[in-house]
N, C-alpha and C positions, 0 to 999 in steps of 0.2 A: 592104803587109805581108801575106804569107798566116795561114793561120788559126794553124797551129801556132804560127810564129812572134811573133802575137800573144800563145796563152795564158801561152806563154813569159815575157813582157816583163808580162804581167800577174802572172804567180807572184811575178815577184822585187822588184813593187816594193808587196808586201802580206806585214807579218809579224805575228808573232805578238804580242799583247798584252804589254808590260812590266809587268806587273803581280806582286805578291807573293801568291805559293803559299800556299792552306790547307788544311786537313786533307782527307784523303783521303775521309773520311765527308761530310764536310760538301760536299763537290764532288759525290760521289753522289746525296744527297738533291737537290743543284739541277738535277742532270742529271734525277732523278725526277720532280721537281716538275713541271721544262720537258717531259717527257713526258708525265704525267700533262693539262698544258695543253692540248699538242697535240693529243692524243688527244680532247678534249673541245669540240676546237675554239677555243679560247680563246687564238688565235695570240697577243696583245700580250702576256698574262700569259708564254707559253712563250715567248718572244724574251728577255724579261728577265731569267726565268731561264738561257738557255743563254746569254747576253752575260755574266751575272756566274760561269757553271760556266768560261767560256772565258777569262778574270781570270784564276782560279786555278790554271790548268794550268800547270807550268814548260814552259819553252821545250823542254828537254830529253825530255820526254815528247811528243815529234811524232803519234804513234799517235793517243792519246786527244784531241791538239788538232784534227786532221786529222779524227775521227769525230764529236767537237763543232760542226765547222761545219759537216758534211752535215745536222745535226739543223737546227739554224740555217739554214742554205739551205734546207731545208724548209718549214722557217716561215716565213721570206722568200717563199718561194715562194708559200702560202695568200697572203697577205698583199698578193702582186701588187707587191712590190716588187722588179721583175725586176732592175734595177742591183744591186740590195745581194746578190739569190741569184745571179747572178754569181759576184760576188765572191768571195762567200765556199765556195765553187764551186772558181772558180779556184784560191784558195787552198789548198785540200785536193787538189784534182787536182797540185799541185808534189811537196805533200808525200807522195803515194802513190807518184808517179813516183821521186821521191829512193829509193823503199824497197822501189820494183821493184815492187811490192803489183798484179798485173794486175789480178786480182778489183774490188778498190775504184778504180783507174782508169777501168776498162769502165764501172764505178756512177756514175760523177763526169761521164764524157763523154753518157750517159745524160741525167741529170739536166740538163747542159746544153744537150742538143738539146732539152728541155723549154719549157728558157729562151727558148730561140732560137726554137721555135716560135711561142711567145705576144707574143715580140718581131717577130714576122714575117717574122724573117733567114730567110727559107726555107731558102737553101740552106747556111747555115751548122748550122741544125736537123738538115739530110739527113747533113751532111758526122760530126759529132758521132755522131749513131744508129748511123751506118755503122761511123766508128770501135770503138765501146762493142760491135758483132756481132763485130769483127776478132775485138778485145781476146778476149771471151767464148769466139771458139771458134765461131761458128755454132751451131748447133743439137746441141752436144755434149749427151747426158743428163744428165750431171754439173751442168749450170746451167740445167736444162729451165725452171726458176720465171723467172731473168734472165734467158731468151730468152723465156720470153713475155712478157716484160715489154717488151723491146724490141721485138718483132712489135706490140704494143698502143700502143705509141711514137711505131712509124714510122707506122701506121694513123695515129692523132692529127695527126701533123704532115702527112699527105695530106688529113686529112678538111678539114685548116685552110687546105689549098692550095686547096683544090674537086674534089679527084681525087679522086673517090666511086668510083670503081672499084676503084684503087688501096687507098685505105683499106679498104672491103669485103672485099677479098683478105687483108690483115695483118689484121684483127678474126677473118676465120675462122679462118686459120690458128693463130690465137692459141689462138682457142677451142676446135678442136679439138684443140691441145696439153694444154691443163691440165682438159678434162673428165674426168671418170673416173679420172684420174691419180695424186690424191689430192696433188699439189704446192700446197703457200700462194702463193696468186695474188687478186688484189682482181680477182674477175670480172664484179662490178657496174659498173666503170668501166669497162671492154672493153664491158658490155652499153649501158650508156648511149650511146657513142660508134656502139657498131653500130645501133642505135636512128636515131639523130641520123644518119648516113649512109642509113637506107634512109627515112627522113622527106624528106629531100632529093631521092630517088630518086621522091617521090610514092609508095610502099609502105608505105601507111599503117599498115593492119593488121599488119605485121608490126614496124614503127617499132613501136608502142603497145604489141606484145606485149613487146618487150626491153625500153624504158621500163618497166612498171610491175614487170619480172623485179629489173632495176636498184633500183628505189624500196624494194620488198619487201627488196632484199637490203641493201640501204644504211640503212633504217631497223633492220633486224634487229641491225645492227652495232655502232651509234653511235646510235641513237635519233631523236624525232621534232624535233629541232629541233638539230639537227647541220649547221654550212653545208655541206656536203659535201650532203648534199640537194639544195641549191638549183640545183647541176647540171643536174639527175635534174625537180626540179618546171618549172625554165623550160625544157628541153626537150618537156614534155609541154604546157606552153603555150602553143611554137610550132607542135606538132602538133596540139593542138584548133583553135587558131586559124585555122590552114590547110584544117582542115576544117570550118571555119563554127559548131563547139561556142565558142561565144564566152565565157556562163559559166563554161563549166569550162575554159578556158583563163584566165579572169584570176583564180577558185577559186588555180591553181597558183602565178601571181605572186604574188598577197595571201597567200599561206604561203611564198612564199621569200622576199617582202617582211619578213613578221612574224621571218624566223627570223632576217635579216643586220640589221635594223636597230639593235640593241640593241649591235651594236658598227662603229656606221657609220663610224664616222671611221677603221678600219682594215680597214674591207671598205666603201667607197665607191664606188670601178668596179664592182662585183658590183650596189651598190643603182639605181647607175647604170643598165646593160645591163639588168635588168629592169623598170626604168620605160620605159626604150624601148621595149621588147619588151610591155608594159601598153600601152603608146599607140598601141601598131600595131594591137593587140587591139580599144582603143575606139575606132579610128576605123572598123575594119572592122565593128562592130557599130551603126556611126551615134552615136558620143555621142562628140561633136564636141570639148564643151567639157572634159572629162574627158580627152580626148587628150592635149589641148593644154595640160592643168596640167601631167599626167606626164611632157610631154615637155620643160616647163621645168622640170620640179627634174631631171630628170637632165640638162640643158644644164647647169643651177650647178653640180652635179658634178661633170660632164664637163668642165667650163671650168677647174676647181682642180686638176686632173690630167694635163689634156692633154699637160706637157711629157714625163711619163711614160707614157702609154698612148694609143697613136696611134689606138685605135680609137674613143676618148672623140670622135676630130674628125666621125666619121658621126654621134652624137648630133647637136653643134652642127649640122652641117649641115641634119637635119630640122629642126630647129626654125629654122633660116635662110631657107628655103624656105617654113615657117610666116606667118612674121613678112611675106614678099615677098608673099605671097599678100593677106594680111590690108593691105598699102598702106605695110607699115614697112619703106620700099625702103635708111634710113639705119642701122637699127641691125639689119636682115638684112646687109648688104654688112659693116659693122664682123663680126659673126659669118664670114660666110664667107671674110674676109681670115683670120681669126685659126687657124682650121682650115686652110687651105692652109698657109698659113706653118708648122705643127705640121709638115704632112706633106712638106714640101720638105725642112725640119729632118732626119724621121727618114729620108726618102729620103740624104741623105748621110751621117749615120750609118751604114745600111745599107750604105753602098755604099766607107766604109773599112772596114767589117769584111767585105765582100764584093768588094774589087777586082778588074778585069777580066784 
């Protein structure tokens, strides 16, 4: 089935809530509320609200139902629950199309090459981007903000391939779009990402310089304990790390530790990824035993997730290799069956939503 054809078949068998209408005030404040959430980071609370704003909408009101679930696929999205942004994705992308709406199509196909990057559909990620450039018009001025947003996009889903070139190229370009410009563009997260490609690049100093441009601009924003940081901190922690600053590289975990914890059980792959990203830290600084805790609480993590986030199976794996090492040849082998099996799983996933 090719891709179009899929979102197709995905539009029409997701509809709208049966649900009884209520007042128009009262739908506002929960859309408030779900924003005000959001905005604070408090994705579970903001889910609940725009799950019960999207109850109330009549069916007949498609517009406002259609822009409720972008908020929602938003927060889905923090949330890391890629199936349900998706979904609810898809669902708005039908309803734009029905209404001709290019603008919010271009936003929807966007949004789900986001998806698809984190999902790792590479090229279903590229095919989306590309579309959402069509949509926009290229580099029209009229959407100067939406086209950097897409140049920052495509970057993202190159840095995620390993094309550091590639991504290095969309970050600038990006950047030299909305500098000076004076267009609303979140240029912290372009910085973080350009950071995070020239760290890879072994360009240290200049990694470190966007990092902390990133941190500065992102606390300024949202404040000091906003998960939206913890980005921005465990980037600098694979940069200290890299360069042998070992304290102030787990200094940055132990504060994106302190900030995601407090709502672990709906940001658990996040607390996951940086206890791994801790144990790289402490093994590289010789403390051995300290590794090897952090890198069993994020295997239990990783183990309660895996059938949704494939990248949870490189956890299990270190710590499989752990366990082989230390002479526990039967319950290293049980872990690294259960990790392959994940990723044989999502390899044919991939590969019906990517046919040849």
């Amino acid at each position: 089935m090719c891709r179009a054809a899929y979102l197709i078949l995905l539009c029409s068998i997701i509809s709208p809530a049966n649900a009884a209408p209520i007042q128009n005030e009262d739908r506002l404040n929960l859309l408030l509320q779900g924003r005000a959430e959001y905005r604070s980071g408090h994705y579970e609370a903001a889910e609940t609200f725009f799950i019960a704003a999207l109850r109330s909408i009549q069916r007949t009101d498609e517009r406002q139902y259609a822009a409720t679930l972008v908020e929602l696929g938003d927060v889905y999205l923090n949330e890391e629950q890629l199936s349900n942004a998706e979904r609810v994705y898809v669902q708005s992308l039908g309803i734009y199309q029905r209404l001709s709406d290019k603008k919010r199509t271009a936003l929807i196909f966007r949004n789900l090459g986001t998806v698809y990057s984190l999902e790792r559909r590479d090229d279903d990620a590229l095919w989306a981007l590309n579309r959402a450039f069509k949509l926009a018009g290229g580099t029209s001025v009229s959407g100067a903000s939406f086209t950097a947003q897409l140049l920052n996009s495509l970057g993202i889903a190159y840095y995620r391939q390993g094309n550091n070139d590639k991504a290095e190229a969309f970050f600038n370009q990006a950047l030299r779009m909305v500098s000076g410009s004076g267009i609303q563009f979140d240029t912290a997260e372009l910085l973080n990402y350009l950071g995070a490609v020239y760290s890879a690049k072994h360009q240290y100093q200049k990694a470190e310089y966007f990092l902390q441009q990133a941190m500065t601009m992102t606390e300024s924003r949202v404040g000091p304990l906003h998960p939206e940081l913890t980005f921005t901190l465990t980037a600098l922690g694979a940069l200290y790390t890299e360069t042998g600053r070992y304290a102030e590289a787990e200094d940055q975990y132990q504060q994106a530790l302190k900030i995601l914890e407090p709502d672990k059980l709906v940001l658990a792959t996040r607390i996951a990824r940086v206890l791994q990203a801790l144990s790289v830290t402490y093994a590289k600084a010789g403390r051995k035993a300290e590794a090897e805790a952090a890198l069993l609480r994020a295997t239990v993590i990783a183990r309660s997730n895996l059938s949704q986030h494939l990248d949870m199976a490189a956890i299990i794996e270190d710590y499989s290799a752990i366990l082989r090492k230390e002479g526990k040849t039967k319950e290293a082998e049980e872990l690294r069956v259960e990790a392959k099996r994940a990723r044989v799983t999502a390899d044919l996933v991939i590969n019906v939503h990517n046919p040849s």
